[in-house]
Residue frames as a rotation matrix with the C-alpha (Angstrom) as fourth column:
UNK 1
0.058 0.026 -0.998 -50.78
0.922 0.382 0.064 239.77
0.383 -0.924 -0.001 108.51
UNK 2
0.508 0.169 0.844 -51.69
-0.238 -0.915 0.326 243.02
0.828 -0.367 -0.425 110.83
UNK 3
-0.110 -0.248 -0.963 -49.69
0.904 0.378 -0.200 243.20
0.413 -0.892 0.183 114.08
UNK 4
0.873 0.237 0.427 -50.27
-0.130 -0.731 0.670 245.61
0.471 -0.640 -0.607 117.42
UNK 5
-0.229 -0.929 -0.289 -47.52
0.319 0.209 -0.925 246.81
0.920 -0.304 0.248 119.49
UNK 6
0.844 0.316 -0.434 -47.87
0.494 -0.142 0.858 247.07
0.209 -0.938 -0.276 123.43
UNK 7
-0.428 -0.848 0.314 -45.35
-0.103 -0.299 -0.949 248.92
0.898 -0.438 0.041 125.21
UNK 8
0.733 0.510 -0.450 -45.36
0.369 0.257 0.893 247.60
0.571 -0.821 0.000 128.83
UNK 9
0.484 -0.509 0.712 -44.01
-0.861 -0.128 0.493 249.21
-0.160 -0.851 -0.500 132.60
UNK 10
-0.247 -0.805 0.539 -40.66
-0.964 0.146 -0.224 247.77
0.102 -0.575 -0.812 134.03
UNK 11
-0.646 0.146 0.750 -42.68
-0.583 0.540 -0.607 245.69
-0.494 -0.829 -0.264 136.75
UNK 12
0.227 0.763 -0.605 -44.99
-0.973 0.148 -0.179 244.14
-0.047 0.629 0.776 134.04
UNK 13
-0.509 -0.343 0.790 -44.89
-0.184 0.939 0.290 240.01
-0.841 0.002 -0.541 134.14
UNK 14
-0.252 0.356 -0.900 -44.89
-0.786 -0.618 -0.024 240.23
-0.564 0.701 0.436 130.84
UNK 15
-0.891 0.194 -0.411 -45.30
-0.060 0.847 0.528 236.34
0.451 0.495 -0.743 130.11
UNK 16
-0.492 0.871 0.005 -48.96
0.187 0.111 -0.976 236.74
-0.850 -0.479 -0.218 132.01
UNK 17
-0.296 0.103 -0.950 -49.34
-0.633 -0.765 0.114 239.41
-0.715 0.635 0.292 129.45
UNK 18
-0.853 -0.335 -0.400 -48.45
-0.516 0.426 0.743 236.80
-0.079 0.841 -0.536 126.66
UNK 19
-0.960 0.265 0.094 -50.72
0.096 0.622 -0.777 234.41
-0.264 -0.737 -0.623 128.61
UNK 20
-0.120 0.906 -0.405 -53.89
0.204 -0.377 -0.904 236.48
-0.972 -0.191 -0.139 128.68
UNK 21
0.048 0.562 -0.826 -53.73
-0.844 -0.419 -0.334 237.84
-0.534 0.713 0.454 125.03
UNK 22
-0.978 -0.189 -0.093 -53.03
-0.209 0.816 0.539 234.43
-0.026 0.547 -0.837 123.72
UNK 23
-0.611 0.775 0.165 -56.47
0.679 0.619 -0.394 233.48
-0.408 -0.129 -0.904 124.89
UNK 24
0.170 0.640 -0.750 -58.41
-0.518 -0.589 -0.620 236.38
-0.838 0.494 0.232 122.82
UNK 25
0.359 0.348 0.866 -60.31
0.788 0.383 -0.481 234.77
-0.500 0.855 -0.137 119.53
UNK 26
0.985 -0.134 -0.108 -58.27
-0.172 -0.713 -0.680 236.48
0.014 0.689 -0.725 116.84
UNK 27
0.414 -0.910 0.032 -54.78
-0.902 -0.406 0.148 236.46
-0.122 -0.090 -0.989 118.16
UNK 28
0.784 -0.277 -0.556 -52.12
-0.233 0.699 -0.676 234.09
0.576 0.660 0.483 116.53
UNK 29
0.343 -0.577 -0.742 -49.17
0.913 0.391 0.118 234.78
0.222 -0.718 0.660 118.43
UNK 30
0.948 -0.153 0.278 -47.32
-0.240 -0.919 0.312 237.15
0.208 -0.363 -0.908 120.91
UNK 31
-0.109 -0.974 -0.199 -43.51
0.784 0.039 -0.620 237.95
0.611 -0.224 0.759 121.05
UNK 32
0.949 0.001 -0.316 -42.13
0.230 -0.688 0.688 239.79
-0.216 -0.725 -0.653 123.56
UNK 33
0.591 -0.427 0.684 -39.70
0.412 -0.569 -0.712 242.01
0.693 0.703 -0.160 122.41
UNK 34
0.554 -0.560 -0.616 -36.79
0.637 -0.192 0.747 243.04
-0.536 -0.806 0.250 125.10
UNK 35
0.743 -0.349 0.571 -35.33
0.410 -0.436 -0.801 246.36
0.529 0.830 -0.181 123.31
UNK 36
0.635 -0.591 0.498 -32.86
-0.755 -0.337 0.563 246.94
-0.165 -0.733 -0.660 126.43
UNK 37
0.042 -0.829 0.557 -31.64
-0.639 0.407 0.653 243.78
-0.768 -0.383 -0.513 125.64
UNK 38
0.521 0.457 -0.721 -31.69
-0.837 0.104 -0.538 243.04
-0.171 0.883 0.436 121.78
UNK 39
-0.839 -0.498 -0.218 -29.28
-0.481 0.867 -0.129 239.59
0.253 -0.004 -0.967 121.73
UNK 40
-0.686 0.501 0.527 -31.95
-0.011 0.717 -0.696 237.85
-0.727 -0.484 -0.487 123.61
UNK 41
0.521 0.653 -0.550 -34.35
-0.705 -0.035 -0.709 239.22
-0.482 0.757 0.442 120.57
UNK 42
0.110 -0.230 -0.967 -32.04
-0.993 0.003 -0.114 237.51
0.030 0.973 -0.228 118.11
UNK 43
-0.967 0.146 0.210 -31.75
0.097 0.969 -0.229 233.77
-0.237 -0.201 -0.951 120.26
UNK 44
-0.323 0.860 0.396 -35.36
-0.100 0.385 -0.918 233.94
-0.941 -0.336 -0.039 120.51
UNK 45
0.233 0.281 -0.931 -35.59
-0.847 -0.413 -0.336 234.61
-0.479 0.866 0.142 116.36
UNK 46
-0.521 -0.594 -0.613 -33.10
-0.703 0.706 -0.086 231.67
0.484 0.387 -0.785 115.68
UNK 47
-0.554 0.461 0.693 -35.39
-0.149 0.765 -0.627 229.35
-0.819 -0.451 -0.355 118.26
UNK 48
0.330 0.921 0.204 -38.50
-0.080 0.243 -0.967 229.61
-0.940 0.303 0.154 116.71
UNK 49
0.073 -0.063 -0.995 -36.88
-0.964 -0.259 -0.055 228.96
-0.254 0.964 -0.080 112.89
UNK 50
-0.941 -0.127 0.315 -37.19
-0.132 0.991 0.006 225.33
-0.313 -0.036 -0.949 113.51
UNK 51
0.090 0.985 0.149 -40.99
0.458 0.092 -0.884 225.30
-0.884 0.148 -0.443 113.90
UNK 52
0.318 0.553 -0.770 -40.72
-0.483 -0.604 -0.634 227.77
-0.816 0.573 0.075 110.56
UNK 53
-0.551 -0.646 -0.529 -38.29
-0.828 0.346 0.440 225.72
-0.101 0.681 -0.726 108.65
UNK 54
-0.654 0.425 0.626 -40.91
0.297 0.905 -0.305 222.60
-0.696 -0.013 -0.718 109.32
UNK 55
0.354 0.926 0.134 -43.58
0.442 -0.039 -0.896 224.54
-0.824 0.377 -0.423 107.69
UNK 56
-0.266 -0.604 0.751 -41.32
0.964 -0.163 0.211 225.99
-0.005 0.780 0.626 105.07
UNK 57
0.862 0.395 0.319 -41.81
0.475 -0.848 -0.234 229.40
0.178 0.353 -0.918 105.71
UNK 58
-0.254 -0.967 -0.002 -38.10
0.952 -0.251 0.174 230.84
-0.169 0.042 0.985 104.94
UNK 59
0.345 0.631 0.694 -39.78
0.479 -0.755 0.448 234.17
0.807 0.178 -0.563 104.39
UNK 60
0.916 0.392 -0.091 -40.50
0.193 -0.230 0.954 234.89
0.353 -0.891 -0.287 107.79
UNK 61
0.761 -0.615 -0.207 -37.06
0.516 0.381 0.767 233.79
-0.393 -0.691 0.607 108.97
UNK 62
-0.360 -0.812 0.459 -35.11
0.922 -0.385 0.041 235.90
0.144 0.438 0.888 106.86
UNK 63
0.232 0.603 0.763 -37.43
0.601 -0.706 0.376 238.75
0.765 0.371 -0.526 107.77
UNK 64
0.959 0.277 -0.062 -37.51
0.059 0.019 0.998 238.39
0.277 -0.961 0.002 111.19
UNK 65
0.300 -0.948 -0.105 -33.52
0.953 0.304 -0.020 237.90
0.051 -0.094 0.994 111.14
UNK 66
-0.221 -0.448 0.866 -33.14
0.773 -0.622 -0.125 240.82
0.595 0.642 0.483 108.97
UNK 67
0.526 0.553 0.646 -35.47
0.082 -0.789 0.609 243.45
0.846 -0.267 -0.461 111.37
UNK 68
0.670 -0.324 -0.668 -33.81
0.741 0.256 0.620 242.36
-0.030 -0.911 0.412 114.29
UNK 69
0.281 -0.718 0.636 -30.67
0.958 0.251 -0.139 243.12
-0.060 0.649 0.759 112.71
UNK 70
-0.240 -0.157 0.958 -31.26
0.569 -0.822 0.008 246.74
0.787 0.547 0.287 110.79
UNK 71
0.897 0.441 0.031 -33.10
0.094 -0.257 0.962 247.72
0.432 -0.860 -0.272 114.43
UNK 72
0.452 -0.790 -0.414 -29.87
0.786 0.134 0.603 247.27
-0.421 -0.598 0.682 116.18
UNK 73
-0.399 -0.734 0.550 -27.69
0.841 -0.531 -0.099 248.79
0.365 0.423 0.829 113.55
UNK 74
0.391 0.625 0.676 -30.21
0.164 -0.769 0.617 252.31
0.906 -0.130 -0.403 113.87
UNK 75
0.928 0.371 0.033 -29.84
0.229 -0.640 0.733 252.56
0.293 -0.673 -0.679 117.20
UNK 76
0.442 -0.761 -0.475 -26.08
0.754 0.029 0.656 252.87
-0.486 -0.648 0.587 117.26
């Protein structure tokens, strides 16, 4: 899997954002990332591990846990 990071302005409505690239022929999904406010990253990791735990991918979820995670630690 390849991923692209965006870095968006302040004033950016950044679930349009989501919106609009969702509809390009290629793109799987889009997270929005809040790095001012990394807690809300880590609910939003624990949501979406239902949908991953249905499809068995534990992978992901322990990845995704973990980056959160080691990201935080770094920046302190």
């Amino acid at each position: 899997m390849k991923s692209l990071k965006i870095t968006i302005e302040k004033n950016t409505d950044a679930d349009k954002l989501k919106e609009i690239l969702l509809q390009i022929k290629g793109v799987d999904s889009v997270d929005i990332i809040d790095e001012e406010n990394p807690e809300s990253e880590l609910k939003k990791a624990f949501n979406k591990t239902k949908e991953q735990f249905k499809k068995g991918d534990y992978e992901t979820v322990v990845n995704d846990i973990f980056d959160i995670l080691t990201k935080n630690n770094s920046k302190k």
